[in-house]
Residue frames relative to the residue before (quaternion, step in Angstrom):
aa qw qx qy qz dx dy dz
X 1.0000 0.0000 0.0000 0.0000 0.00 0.00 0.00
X 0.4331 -0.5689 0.5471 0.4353 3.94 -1.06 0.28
X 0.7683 -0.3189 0.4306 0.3501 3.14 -2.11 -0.05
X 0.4796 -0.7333 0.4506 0.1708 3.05 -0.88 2.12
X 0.3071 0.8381 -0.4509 -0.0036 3.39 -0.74 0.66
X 0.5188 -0.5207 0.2969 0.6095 3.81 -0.21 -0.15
X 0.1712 0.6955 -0.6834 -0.1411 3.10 -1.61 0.19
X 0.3301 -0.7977 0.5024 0.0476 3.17 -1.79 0.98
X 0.4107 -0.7922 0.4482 -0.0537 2.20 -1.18 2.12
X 0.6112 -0.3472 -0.0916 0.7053 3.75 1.54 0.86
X 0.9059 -0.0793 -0.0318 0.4148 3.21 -2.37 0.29
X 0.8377 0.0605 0.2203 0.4961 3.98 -1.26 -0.10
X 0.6069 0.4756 -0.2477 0.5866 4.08 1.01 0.39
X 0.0592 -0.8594 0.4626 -0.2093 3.37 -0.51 1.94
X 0.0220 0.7817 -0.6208 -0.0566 4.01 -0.43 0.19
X 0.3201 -0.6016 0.7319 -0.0037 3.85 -0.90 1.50
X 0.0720 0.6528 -0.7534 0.0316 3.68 -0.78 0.86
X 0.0338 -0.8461 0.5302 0.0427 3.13 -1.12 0.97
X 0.6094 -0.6920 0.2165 0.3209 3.51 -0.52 0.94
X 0.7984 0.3311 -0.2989 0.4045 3.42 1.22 -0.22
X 0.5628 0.1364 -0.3318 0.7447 3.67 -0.24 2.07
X 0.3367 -0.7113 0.5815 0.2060 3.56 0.17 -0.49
X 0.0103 -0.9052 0.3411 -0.2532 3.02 1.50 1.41
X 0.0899 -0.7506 0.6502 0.0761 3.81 -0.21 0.83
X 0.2756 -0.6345 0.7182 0.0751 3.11 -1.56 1.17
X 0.0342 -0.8365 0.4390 0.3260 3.59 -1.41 -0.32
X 0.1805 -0.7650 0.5783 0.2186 3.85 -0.27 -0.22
X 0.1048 -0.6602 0.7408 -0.0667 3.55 -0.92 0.94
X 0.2171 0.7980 -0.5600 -0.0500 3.65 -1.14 0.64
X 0.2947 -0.7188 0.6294 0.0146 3.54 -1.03 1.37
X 0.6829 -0.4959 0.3923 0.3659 3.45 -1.49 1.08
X 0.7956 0.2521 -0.2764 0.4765 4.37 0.14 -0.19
X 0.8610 0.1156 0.0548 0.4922 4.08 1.13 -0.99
X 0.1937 -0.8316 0.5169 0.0609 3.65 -0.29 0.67
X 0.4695 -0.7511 0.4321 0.1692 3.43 -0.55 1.45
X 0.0317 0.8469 -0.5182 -0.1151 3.52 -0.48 -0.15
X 0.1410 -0.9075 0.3955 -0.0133 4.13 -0.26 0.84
X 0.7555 -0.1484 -0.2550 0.5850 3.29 0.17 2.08
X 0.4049 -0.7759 0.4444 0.1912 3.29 -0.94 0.56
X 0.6402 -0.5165 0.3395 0.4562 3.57 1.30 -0.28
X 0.5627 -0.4949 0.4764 0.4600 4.17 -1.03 -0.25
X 0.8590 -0.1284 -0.0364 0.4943 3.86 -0.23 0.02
X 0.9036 -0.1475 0.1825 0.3585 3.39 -2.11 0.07
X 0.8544 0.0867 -0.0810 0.5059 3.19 0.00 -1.35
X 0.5126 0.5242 -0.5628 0.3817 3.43 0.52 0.95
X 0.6113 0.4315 -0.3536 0.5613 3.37 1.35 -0.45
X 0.5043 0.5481 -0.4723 0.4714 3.87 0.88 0.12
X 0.5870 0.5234 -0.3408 0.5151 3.64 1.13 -0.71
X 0.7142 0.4463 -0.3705 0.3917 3.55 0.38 -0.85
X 0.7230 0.5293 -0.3347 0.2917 2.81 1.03 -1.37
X 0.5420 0.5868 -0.3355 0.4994 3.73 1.15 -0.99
X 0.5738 0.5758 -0.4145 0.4091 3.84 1.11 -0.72
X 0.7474 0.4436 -0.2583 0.4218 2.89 0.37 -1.51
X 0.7042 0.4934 -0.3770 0.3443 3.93 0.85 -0.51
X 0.4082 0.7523 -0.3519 0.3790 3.24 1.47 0.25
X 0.6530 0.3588 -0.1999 0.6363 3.49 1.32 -1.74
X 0.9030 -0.0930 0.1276 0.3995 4.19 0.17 -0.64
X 0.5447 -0.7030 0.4398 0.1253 3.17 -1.13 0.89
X 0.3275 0.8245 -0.3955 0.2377 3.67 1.79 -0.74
X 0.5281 -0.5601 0.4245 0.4767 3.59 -1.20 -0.11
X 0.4444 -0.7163 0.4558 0.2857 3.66 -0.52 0.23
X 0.0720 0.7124 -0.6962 -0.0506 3.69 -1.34 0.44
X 0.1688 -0.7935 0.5811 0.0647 3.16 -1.20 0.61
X 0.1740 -0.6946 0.6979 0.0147 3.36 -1.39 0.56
X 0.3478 -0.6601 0.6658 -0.0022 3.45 -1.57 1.52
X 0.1932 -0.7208 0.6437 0.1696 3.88 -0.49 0.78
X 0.8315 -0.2619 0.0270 0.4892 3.52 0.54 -0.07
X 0.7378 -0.5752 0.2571 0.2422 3.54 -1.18 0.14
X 0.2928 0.7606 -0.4747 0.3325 3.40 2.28 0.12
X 0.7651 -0.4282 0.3271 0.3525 3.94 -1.10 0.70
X 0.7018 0.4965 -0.1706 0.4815 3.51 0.91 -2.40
X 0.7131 0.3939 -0.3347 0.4736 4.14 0.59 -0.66
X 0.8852 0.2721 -0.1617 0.3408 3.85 0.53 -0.42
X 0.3982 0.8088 -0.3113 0.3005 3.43 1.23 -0.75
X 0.6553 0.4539 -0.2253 0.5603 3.00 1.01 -1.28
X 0.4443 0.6910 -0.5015 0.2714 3.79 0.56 -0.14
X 0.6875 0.5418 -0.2969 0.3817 3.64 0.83 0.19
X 0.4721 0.4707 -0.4475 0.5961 3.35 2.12 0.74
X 0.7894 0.3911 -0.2723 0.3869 3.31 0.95 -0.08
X 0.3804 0.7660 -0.4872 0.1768 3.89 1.32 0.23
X 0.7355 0.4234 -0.4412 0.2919 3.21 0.95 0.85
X 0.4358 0.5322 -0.4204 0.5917 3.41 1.51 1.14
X 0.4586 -0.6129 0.5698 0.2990 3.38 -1.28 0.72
X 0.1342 -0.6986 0.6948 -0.1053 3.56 -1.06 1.75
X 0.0845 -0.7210 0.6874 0.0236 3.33 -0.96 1.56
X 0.0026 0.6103 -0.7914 0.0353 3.43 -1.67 0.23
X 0.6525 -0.4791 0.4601 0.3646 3.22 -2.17 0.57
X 0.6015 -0.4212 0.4832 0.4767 3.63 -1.15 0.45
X 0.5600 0.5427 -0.4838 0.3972 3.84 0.11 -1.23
X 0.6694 0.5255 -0.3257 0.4119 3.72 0.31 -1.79
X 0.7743 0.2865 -0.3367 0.4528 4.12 0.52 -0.65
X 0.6316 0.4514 -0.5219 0.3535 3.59 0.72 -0.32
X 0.4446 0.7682 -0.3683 0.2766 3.73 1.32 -0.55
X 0.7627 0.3963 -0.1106 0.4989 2.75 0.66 -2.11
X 0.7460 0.4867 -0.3986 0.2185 3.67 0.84 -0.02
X 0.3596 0.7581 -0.1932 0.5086 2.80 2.57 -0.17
X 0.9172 0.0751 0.1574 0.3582 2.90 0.09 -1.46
X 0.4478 0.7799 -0.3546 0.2558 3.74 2.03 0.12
X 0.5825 0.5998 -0.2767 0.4736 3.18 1.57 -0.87
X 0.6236 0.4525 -0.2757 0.5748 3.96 1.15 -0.85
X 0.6851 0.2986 -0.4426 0.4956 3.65 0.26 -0.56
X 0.6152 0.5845 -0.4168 0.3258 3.73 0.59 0.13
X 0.6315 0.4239 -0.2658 0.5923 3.21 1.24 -1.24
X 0.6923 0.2837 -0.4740 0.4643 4.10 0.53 0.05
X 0.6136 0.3611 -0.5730 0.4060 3.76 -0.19 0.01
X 0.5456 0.5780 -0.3970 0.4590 3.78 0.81 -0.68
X 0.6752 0.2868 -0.3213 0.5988 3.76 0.31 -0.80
X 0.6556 0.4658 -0.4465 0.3923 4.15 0.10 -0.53
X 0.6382 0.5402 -0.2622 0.4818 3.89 0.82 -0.72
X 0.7976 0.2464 -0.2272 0.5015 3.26 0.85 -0.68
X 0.3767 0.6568 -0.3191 0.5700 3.26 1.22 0.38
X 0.5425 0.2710 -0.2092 0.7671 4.28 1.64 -0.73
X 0.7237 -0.3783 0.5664 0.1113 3.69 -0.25 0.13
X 0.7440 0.4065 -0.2320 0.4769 3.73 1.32 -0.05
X 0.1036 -0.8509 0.5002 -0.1225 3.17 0.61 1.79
X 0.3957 0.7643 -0.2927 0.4167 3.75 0.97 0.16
X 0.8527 0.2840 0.0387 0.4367 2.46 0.80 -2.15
X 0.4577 0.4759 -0.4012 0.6349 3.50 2.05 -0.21
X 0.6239 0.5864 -0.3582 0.3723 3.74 0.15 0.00
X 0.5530 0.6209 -0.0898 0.5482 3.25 1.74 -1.16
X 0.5364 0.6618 -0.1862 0.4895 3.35 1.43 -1.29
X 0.8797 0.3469 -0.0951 0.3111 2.54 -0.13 -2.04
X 0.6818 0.5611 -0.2583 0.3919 3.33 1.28 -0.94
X 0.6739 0.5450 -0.3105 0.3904 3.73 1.84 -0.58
X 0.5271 -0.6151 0.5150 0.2805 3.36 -1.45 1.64
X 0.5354 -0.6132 0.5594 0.1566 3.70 -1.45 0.75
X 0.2784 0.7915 -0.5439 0.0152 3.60 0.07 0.15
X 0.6972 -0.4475 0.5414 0.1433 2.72 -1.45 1.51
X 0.2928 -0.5375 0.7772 0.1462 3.73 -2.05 1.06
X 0.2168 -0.7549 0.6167 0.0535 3.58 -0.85 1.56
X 0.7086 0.2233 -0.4323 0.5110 3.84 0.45 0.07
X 0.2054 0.8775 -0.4294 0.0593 3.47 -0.96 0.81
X 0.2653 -0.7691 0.5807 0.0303 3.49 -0.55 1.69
X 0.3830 -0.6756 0.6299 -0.0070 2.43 -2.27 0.75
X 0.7548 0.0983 -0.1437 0.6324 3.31 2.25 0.34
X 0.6492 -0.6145 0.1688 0.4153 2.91 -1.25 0.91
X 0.2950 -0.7828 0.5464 -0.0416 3.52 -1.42 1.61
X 0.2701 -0.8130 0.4620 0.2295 3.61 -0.68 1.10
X 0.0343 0.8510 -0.4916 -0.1817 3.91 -0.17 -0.08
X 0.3534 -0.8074 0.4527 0.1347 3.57 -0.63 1.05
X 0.2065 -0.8116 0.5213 0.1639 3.31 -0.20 1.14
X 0.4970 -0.5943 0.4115 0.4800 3.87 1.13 -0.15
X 0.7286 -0.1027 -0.1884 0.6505 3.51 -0.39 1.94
X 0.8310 -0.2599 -0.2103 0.4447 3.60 -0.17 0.66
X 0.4553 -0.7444 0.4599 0.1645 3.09 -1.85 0.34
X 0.1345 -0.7646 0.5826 0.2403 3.76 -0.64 0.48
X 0.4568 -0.7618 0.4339 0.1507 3.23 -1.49 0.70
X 0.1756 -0.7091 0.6110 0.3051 4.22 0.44 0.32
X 0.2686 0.8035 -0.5234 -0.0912 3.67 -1.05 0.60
X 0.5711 -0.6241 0.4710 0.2500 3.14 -1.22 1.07
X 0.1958 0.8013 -0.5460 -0.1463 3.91 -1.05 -0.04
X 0.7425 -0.3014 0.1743 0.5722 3.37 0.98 0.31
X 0.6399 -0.5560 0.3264 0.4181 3.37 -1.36 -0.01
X 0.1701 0.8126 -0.5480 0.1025 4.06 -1.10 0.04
X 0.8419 0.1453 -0.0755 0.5141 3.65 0.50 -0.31
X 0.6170 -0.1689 0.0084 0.7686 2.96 1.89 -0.15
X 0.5863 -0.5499 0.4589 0.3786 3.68 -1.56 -0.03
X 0.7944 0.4096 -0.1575 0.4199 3.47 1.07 0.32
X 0.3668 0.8073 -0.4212 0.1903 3.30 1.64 0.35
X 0.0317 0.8771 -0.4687 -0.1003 3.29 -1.16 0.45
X 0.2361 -0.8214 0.4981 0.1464 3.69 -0.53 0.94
X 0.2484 -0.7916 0.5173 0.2100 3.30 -1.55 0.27
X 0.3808 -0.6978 0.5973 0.1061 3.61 -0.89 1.20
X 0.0530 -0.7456 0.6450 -0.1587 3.24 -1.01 1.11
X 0.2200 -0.9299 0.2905 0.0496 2.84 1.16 2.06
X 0.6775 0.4640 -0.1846 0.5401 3.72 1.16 -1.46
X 0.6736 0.4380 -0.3304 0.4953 3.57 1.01 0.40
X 0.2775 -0.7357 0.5407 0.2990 3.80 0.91 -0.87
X 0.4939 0.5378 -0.5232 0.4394 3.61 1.25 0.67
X 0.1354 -0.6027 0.7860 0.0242 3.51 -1.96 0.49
X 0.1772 -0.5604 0.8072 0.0540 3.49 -1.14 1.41
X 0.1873 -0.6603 0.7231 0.0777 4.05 -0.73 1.42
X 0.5546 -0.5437 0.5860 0.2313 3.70 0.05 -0.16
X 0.6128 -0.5427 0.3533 0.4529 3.66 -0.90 -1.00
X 0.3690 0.6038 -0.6439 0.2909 3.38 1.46 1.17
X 0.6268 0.3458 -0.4409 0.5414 4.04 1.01 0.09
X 0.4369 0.7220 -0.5321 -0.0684 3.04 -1.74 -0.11
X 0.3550 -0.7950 0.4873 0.0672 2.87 -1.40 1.53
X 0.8045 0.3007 -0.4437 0.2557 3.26 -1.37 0.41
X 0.5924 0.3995 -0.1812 0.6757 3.41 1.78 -0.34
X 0.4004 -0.6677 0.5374 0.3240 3.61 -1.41 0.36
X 0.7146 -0.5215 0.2546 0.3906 3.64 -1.57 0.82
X 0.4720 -0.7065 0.4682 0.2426 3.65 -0.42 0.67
X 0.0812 -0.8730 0.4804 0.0212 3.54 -0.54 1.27
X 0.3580 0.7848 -0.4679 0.1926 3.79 0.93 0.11
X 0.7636 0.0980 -0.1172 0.6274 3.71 1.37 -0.47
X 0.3819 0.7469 -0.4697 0.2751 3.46 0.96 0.23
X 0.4491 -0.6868 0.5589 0.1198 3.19 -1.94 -0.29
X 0.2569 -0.8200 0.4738 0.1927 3.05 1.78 1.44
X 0.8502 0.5085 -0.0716 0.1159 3.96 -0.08 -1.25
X 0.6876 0.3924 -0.0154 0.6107 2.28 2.33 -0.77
X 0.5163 0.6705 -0.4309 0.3134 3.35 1.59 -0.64
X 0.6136 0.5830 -0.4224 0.3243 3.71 1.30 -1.00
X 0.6815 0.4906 -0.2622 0.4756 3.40 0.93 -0.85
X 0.4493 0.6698 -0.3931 0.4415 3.61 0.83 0.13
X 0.7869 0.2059 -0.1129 0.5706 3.21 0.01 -1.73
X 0.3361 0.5502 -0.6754 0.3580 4.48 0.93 0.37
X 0.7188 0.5885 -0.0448 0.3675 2.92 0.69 -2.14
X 0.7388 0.3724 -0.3171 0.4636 3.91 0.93 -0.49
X 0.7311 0.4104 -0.2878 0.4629 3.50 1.50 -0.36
X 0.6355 0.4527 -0.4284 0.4557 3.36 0.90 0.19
X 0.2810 0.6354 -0.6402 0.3278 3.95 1.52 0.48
X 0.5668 -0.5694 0.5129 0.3023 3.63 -1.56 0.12
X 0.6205 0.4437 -0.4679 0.4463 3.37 1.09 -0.46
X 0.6936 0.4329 -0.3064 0.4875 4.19 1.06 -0.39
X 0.4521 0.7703 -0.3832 0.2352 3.47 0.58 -0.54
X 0.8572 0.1993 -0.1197 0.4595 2.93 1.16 -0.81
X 0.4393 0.7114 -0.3853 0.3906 3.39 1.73 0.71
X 0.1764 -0.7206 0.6700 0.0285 3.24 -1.24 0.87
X 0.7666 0.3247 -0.3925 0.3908 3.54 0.86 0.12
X 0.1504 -0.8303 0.5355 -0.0357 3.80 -0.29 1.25
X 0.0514 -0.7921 0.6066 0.0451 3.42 -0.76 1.57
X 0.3883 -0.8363 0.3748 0.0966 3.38 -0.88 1.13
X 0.6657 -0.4125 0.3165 0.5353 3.79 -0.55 0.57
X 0.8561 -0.1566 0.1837 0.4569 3.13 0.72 -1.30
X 0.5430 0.6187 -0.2794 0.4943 3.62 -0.23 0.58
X 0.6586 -0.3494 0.4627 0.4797 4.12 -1.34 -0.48
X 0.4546 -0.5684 0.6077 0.3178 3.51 -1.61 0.64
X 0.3635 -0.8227 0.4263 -0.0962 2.68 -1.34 0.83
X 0.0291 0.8928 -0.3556 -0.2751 3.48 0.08 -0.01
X 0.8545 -0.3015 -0.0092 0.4229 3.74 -1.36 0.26
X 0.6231 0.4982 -0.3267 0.5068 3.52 1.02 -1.31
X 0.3840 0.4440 -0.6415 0.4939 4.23 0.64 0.34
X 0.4139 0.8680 -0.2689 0.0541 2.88 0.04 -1.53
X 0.7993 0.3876 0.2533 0.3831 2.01 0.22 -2.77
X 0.7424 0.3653 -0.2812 0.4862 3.06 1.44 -0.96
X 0.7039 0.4404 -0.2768 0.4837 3.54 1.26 -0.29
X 0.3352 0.5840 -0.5131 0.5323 3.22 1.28 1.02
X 0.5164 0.5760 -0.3729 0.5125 3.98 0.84 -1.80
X 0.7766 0.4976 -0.2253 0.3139 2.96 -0.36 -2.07
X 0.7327 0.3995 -0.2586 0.4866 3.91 0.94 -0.51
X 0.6714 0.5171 -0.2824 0.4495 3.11 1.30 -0.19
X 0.6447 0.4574 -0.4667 0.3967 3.15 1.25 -0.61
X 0.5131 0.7215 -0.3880 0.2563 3.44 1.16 -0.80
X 0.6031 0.6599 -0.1792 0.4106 3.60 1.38 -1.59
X 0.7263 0.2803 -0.2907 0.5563 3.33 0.90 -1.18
X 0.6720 0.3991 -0.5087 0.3609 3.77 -0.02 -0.33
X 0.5942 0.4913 -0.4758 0.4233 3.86 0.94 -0.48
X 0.6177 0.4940 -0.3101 0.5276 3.84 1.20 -0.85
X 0.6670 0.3629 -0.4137 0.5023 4.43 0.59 0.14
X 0.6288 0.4016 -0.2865 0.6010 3.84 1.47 -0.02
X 0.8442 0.1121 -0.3228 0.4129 3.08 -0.12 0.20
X 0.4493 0.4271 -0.5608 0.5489 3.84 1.14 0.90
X 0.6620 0.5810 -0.3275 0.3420 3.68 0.81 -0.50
X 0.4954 -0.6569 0.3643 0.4363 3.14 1.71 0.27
X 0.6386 0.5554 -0.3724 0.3808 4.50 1.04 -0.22
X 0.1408 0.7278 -0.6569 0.1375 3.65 1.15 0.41
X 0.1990 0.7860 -0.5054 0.2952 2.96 -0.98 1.11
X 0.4576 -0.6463 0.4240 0.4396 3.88 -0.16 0.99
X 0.6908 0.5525 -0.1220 0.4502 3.46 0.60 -1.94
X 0.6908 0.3871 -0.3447 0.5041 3.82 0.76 -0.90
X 0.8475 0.2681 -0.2896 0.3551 3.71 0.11 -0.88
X 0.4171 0.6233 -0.4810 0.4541 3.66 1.57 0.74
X 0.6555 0.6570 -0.1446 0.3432 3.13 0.80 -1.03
X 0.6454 0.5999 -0.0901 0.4642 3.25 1.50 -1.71
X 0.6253 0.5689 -0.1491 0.5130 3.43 1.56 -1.28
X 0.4535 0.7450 -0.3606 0.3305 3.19 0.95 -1.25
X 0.7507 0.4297 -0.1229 0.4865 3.61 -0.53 1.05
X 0.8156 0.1672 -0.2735 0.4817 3.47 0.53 -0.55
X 0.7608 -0.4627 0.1916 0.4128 3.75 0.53 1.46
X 0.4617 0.5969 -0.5477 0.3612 3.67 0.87 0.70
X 0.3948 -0.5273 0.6719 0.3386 4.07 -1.30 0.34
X 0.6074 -0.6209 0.3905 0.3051 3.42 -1.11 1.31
X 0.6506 0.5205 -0.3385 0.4372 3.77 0.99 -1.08
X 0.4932 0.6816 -0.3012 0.4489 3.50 1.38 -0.23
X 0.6698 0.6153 -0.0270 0.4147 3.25 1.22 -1.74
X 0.7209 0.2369 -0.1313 0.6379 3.27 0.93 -1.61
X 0.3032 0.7057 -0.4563 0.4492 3.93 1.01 -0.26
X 0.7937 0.2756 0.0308 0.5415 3.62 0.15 -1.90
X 0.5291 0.5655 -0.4192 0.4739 4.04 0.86 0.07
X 0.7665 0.3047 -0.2144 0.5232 3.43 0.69 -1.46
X 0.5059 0.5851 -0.4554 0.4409 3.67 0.93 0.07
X 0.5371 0.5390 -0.3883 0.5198 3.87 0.89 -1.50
X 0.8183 0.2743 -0.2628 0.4314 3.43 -0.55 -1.42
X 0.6576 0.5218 -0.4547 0.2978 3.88 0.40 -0.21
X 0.5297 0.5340 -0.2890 0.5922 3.61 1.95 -0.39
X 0.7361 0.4354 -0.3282 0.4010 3.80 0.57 -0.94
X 0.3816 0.7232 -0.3995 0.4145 3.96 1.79 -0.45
């Protein structure tokens, strides 16, 4: 990749891709408080952003967690002095389950040879998002506003995107994402299509065309659109197998087969279906 930096994707409205995960960051800035949107996978990676972000403005800072996956929040401990919201779901996660997604990226890193960077891990404080909603929430940055919105469950049970209405931009978090298929280890294989129906037809998106993903290139609605289909088609063949009485790892991989998923994707989101229908 080239030299990570911000680019802008219209007025006061930034995206920080960063080469490891291909991790999109965002920055939004208004005339009194500049938004910022995930913080990265540990301490001093959010020290990196943070020093990024002091590059484009000096403003007070707010932040916003899209969900509770390690790469979007970890870093939340360069920033425990700004008010960081997330969905409620996003804090009962991380209190569930932050300590395990540590001890696996820690064993996966050292597993490449990059004991440093499991050290880095291990050594970074979790910190909890202290304002936290449970519906969509407008915050005013002073002269424009961005919108946190909720739309249902799909990549997790707690995802949350931001609309940046007076722009036409949407940071979707990791309910989009391009170059890699949608991640399905805690998802909601069935529901995610109906999510993003239901997250683009909000008024604060409706009228975007610029779509930053969890991870990956911006994008623009007609992706979208097609990785919306593409999630639907998945839903209804998992919904004609398992009303058909063949629930079945092997049966509802198989069924899918074809519409443009990597099989580990497939069985990924199989053993997930039947682990919700249990």
């Amino acid at each position: 990749m080239v030299e990570v930096t911000w680019r802008r994707v219209a007025p006061g409205v930034y995206v920080r891709r960063h080469e490891e995960l291909n991790l999109n960051c965002g920055l939004v800035v208004g005339d009194d408080r500049a938004l910022v949107i995930d913080t990265r996978s540990y301490h001093e990676h959010g020290l990196e952003l943070l020093a990024a972000v002091r590059e484009v403005t000096d403003k007070e800072l707010v932040v916003v967690n899209t969900h509770a996956h390690y790469d979007h929040c970890f870093g939340n401990s360069a920033f425990r002095d700004s008010q960081i919201y997330a969905h409620a779901g996003a804090v009962d996660d991380l209190l569930r389950t932050g300590e395990h997604q540590r001890e696996q990226i820690v064993a996966h890193v050292r597993a490449t040879d990059r004991e440093h960077m499991a050290r880095m891990i291990e050594a970074t404080e979790i910190v909890l998002p202290f304002y936290v909603i449970e519906d969509d929430t407008t915050l005013d940055l002073g002269g424009r506003t961005v919108e946190l919105l909720w739309a249902g469950r799909a990549h997790t049970d707690h995802d949350l995107s931001v609309a940046v209405p007076d722009a036409h931009v949407v940071f979707a978090g990791d309910l989009v994402e391009e170059g890699a298929d949608p991640m399905m280890e805690d998802a909601f294989p069935q529901e995610w299509a109906a999510t993003l129906r239901a997250l683009t037809a909000k008024p604060a998106a409706e009228l975007a065309d610029v779509w930053v993903p969890g991870h990956g290139a911006v994008v623009d609605r007609a992706f979208v659109e097609e990785q919306t289909a593409q999630l639907a088609q998945l839903a209804e063949r998992f919904t004609e197998v398992i009303d058909g009485g063949l629930a079945g790892v092997d049966a509802l991989l198989s069924a899918c087969r074809g519409l443009g998923f990597e099989d580990q994707t497939l069985r990924d989101a199989a053993v997930r279906a039947l682990e919700l229908r249990a």
